[in-house]
C-alpha positions in Angstrom: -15.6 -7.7 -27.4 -13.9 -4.8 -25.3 -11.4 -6.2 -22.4 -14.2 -4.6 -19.7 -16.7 -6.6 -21.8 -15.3 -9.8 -20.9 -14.6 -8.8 -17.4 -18.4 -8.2 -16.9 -18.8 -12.2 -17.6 -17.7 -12.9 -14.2 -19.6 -11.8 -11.5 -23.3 -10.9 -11.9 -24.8 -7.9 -9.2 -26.2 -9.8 -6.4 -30.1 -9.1 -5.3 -30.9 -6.1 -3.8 -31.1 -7.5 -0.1 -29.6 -6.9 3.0 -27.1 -9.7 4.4 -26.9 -11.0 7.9 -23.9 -8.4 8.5 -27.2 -5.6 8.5 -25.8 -4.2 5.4 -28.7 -2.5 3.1 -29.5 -2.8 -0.3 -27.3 -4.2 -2.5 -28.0 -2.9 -5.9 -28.5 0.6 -6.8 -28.8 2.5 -9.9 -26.8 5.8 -10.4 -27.7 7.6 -13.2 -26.3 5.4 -16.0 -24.0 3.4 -13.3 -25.0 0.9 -11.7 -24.1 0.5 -7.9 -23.4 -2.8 -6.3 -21.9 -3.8 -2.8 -20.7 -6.8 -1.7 -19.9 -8.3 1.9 -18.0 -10.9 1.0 -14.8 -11.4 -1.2 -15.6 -14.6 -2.9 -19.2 -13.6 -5.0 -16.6 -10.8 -6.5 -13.3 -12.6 -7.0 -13.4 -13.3 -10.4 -14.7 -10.1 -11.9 -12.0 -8.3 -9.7 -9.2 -10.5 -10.4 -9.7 -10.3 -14.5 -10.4 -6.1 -13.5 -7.0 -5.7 -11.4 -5.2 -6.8 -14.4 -5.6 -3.5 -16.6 -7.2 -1.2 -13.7 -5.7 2.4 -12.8 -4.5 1.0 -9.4 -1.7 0.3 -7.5 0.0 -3.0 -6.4 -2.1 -2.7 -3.0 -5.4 -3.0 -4.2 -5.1 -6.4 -5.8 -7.4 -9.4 -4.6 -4.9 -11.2 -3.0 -3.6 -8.2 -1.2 -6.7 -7.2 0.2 -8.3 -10.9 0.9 -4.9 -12.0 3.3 -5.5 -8.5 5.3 -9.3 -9.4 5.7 -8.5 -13.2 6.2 -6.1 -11.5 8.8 -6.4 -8.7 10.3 -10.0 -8.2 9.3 -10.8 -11.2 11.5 -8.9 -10.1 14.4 -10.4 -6.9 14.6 -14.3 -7.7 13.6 -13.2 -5.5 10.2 -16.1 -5.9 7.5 -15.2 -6.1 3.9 -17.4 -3.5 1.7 -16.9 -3.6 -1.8 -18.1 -1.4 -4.1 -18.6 -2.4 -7.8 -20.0 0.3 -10.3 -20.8 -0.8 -13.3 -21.8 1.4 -16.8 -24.8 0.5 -18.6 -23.2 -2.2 -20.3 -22.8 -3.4 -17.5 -18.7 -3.3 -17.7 -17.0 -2.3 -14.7 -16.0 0.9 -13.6 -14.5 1.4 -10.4 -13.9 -1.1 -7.7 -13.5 0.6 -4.2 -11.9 -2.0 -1.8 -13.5 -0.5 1.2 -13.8 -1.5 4.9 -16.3 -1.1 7.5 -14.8 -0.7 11.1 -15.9 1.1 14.2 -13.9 3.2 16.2 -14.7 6.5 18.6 -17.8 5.6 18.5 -18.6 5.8 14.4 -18.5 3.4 12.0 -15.9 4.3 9.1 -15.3 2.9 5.9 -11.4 3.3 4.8 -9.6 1.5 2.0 -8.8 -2.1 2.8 -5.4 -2.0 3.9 -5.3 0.7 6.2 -1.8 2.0 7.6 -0.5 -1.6 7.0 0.1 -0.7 3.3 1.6 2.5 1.7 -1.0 3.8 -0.8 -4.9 3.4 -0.7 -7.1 3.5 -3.8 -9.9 2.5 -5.3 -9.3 0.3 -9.1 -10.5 2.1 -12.5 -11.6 1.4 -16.0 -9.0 3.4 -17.8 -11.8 4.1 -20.7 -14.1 5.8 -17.8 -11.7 6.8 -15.5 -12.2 10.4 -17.1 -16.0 10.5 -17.0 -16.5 10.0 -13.3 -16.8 13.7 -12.4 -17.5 15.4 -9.1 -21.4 15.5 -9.5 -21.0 11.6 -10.2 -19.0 11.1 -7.3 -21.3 13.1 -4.8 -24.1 10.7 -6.3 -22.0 7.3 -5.8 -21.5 8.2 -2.4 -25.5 9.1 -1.6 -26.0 5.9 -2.7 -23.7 3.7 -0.9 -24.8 5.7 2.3 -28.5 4.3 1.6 -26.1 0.8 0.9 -24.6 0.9 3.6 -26.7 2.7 6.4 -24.5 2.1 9.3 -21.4 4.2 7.9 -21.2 7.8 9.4 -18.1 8.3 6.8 -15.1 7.7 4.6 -11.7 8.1 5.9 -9.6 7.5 3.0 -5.8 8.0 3.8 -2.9 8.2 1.5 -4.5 8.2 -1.5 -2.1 9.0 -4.7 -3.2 12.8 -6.5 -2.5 11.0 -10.1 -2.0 7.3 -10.9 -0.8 6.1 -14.5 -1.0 9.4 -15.6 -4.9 9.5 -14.7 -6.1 12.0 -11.9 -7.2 10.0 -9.0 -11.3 10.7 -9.4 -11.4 11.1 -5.2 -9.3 14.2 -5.5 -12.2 16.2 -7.3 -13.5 15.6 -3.8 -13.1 18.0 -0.6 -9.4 16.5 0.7 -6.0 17.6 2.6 -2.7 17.1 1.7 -1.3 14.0 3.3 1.4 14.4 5.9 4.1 12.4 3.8 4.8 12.4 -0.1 6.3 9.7 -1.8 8.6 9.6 -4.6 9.5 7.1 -7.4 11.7 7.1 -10.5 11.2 5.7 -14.1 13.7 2.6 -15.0 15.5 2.9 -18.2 16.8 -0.6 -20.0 19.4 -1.5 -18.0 21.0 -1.2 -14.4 24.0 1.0 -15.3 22.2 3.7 -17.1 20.0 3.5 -13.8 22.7 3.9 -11.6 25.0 6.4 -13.8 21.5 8.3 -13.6 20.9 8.6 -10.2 24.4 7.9 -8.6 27.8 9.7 -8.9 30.7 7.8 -9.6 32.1 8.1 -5.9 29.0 6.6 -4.6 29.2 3.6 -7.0 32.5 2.7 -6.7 31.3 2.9 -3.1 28.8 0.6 -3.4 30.9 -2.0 -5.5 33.2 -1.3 -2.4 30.5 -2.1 0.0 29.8 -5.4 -1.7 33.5 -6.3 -1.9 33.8 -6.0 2.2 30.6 -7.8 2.7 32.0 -10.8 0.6 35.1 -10.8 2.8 33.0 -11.6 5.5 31.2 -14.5 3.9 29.8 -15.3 0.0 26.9 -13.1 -0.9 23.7 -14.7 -2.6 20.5 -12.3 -3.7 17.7 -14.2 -3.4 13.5 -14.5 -4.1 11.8 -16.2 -1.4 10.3 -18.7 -3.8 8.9 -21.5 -1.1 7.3 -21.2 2.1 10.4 -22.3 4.5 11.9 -19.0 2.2 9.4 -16.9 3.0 9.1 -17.6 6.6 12.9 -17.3 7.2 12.9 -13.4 5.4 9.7 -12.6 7.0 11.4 -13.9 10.6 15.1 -11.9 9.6 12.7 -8.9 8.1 10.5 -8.7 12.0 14.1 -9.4 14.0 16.3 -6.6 12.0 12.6 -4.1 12.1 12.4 -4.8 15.9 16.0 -3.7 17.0 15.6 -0.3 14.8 12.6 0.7 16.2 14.1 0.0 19.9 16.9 1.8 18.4 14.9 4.5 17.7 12.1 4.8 20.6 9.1 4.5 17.8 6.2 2.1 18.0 6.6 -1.7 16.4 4.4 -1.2 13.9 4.8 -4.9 13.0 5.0 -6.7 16.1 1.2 -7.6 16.4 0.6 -11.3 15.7 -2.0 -10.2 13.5 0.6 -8.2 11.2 2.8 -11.3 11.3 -0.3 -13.1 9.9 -0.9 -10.8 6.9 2.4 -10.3 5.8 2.9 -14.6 5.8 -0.5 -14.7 4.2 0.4 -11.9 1.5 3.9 -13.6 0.5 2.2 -17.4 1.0 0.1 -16.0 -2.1 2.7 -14.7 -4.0 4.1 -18.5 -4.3 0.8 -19.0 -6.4 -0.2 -15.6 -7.9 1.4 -12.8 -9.1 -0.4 -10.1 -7.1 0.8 -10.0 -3.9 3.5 -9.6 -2.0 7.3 -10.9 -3.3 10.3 -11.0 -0.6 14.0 -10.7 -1.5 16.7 -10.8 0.8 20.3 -10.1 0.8 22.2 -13.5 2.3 26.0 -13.6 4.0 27.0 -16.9 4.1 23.6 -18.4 6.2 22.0 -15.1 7.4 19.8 -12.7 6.1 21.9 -9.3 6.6 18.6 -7.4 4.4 15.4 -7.8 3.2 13.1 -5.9 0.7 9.6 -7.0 -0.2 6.7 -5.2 -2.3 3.8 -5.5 -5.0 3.7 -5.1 -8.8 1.0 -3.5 -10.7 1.0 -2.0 -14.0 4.7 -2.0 -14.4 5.8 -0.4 -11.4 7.0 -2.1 -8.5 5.9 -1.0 -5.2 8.8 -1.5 -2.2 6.7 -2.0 1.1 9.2 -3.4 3.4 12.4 -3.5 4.3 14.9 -3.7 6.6 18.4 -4.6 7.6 21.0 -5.9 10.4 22.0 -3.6 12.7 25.1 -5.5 13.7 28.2 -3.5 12.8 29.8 -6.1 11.4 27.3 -5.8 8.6 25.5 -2.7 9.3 28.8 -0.8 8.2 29.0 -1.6 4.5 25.4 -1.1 4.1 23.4 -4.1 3.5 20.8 -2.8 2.0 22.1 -0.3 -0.9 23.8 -3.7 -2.3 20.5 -5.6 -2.3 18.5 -2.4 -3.7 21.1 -2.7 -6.2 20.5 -6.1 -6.9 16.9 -5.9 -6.8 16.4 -2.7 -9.3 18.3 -5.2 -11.4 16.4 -8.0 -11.7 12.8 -5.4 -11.5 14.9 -4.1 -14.7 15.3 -7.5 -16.2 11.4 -8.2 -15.5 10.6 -5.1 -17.8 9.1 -3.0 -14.7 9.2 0.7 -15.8 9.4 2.4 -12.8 10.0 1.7 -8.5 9.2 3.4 -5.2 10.5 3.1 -2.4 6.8 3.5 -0.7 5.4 6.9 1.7 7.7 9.0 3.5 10.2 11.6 2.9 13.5 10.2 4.5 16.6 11.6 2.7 17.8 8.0 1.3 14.9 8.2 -0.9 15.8 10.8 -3.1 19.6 9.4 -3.6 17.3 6.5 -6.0 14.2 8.4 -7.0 13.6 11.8 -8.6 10.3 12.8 -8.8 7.7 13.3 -6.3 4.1 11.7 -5.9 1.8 13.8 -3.5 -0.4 12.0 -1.6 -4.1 13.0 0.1 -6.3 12.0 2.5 -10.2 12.7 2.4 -12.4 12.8 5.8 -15.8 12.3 3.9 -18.8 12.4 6.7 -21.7 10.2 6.1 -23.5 11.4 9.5 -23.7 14.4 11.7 -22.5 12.1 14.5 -19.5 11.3 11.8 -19.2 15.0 11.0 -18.3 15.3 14.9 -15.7 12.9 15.4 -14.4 13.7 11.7 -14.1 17.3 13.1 -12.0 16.4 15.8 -9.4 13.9 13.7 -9.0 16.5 11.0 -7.5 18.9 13.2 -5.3 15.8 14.5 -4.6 15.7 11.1 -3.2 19.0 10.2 -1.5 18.9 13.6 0.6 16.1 12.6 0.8 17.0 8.9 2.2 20.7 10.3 5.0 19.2 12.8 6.0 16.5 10.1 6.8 19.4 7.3 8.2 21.2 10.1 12.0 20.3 9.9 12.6 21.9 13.3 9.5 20.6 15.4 10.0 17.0 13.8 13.8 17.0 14.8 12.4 17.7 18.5 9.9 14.4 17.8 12.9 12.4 16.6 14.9 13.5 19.3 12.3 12.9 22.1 11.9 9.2 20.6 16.0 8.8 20.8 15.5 10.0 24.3 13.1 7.7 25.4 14.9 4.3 23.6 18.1 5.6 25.6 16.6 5.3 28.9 14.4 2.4 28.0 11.1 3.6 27.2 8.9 3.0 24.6 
């Protein structure tokens, strides 16, 4: 019996009804696919966890990812889970599309679970049929789940990866634009020194053993897991403190001050005490403080960095904090057999000092409805706007600048 075989055991298509949440029918056939859409997490867990496992994903879309940002900051903001299960006509599974329904301008959009609070969004595949879903399949899949789900107007999907584990993402064969940011990631080779002798010169590593040597003057150094919940909370409390003073440092938007942000990132690393799919913490300590943190998700043998930070205190600040615990950390992701890291979206020139090859990125407005056509309209030329200044080294200089500007005199 095939791996997809098995994973067809555990969860069976649920009647074709509509649920209390007003979403339609529940079950559709697609050709030789079979739709299904579920409002709730749990009636799916167990088909999705056993999926996850050898899907063409990344570390954002698995269960316990995606159930602490519903249990989180779906809750707080009335966000409805939608998930989409196709199944062939052996009734193995597909494609999983972790999808959410949330209104906003005036439409009702369904967007990756995850949002701007992760770094990549995707649907999970069946390697084996990754290949077969072609454009005229797609375009069917989505008729469908518009009858499924009758309240959508469209699909904003943001920051969707082109390829994934070699596989085209099946989305791109779909009408999409470039997304604003890249990302980049390198491969890991067998051990850290061939790592570092690859992608650092030997100034910059006898830098960073120097850098390590004046950080132990100040007090002993000790790279650590977050492996209980006291650990956890205590990086997750230095990662918010040392995140907060850059921002103010540099006039942009605390992205993770909202008490409901606090909530998922507990949540996702709580989970990661019992599971392996969610969000692990490390942290850089100088005698009892946390001078840096990193934190990200695993899937497939890559290792996904989704936060980090570090103490802007000179004393520390100086040496920097956080090339020593990178070092430390590609170490031990080295040690776990992990074949490759990123360092998540975003094209800020520390990132290709580490990684070497680039990941382009997309984003796909998909109406649904003429009203969604309109307000889709409207956000795709905010899109290219933004996408136009960002690769723009001179206009985004001025963006930088007016955001140093308004930190200086106190504005945020």
């Amino acid at each position: 019996m095939s791996n997809n075989s098995l994973l067809a055991q555990h969860a069976q298509p649920m009647a074709a009804a509509s649920d209390a949440s007003g979403v339609g029918p529940r079950e559709i056939s697609v050709g030789d696919y079979r739709l299904s859409v579920y409002n709730d997490l749990e009636s799916v867990e167990g088909l999705w966890r056993a999926f996850e496992t050898a899907a063409v994903a990344t570390g954002y879309q698995q269960f316990d990812v995606v159930a602490a940002w519903f249990d989180t900051i779906g809750k707080a903001h009335n966000i409805q889970p939608v998930i989409v299960v196709c199944r062939s006509i052996n009734h193995e599974p597909v494609l999983l599309w972790p999808l959410a329904l949330e209104r906003g301008a005036g439409i009702f959009t369904l967007s990756f679970a995850g949002g701007s609070h992760t770094n990549y969004g995707m649907g999970l595949y069946a390697p084996d049929h990754i290949g077969q879903l072609t454009k005229p399949v797609l375009i069917e899949l989505i008729k469908k789940l518009r009858a499924a789900v009758p309240q959508a107007d469209g699909l904003f999907l943001e920051n969707q990866p082109l390829r994934c584990a070699g596989q085209l993402n099946p989305l791109a064969l779909l009408p999409h634009d470039q997304a604003a940011n890249p990302s980049y990631f390198t491969a890991l080779p067998d051990n850290l020194e061939a790592f570092l002798s690859a992608r650092r010169s030997a100034k910059s590593r006898k830098r960073l053993r120097w850098q390590q040597r004046k950080l132990e003057e100040i007090a002993p150094l000790r790279f650590a897991k977050a492996d209980s919940e006291a650990s956890v909370d205590a990086v997750i409390a230095a990662f918010s403190e040392q995140k907060a003073a850059r921002f103010l440092e540099t006039g942009t938007k605390n992205i993770f001050a909202a008490a409901d942000v606090q909530a998922f990132l507990k949540a996702c690393a709580h989970r990661s005490l019992k599971a392996s799919g969610a969000l692990e913490l490390f942290a850089l300590w100088c005698g009892d403080k946390i001078i840096a943190t990193y934190g990200g998700v695993s899937h497939g043998g890559r290792f996904s960095i989704w936060l980090n930070s570090y103490a802007l205190d000179a004393t520390y600040a100086r040496h920097s904090p956080a090339e020593v615990l990178l070092v430390h950390l590609v170490g031990q992701l080295i040690e776990r057999g992990h074949d490759s890291f990123d360092l998540g979206t975003g094209d800020a020139s520390y990132k290709h000092q580490w990684l070497d090859q680039r990941e382009d990125l997309f984003t796909s407005f998909l109406p649904l409805t003429a009203k969604g056509a309109r307000v889709f309209h409207v956000w795709h030329g905010f899109y290219r706007i933004k996408r136009f200044v960002k690769q723009t080294p001179a206009l985004w200089a001025m963006v930088v600048r007016l955001r140093q500007i308004r930190a200086a005199i106190g504005l945020q």
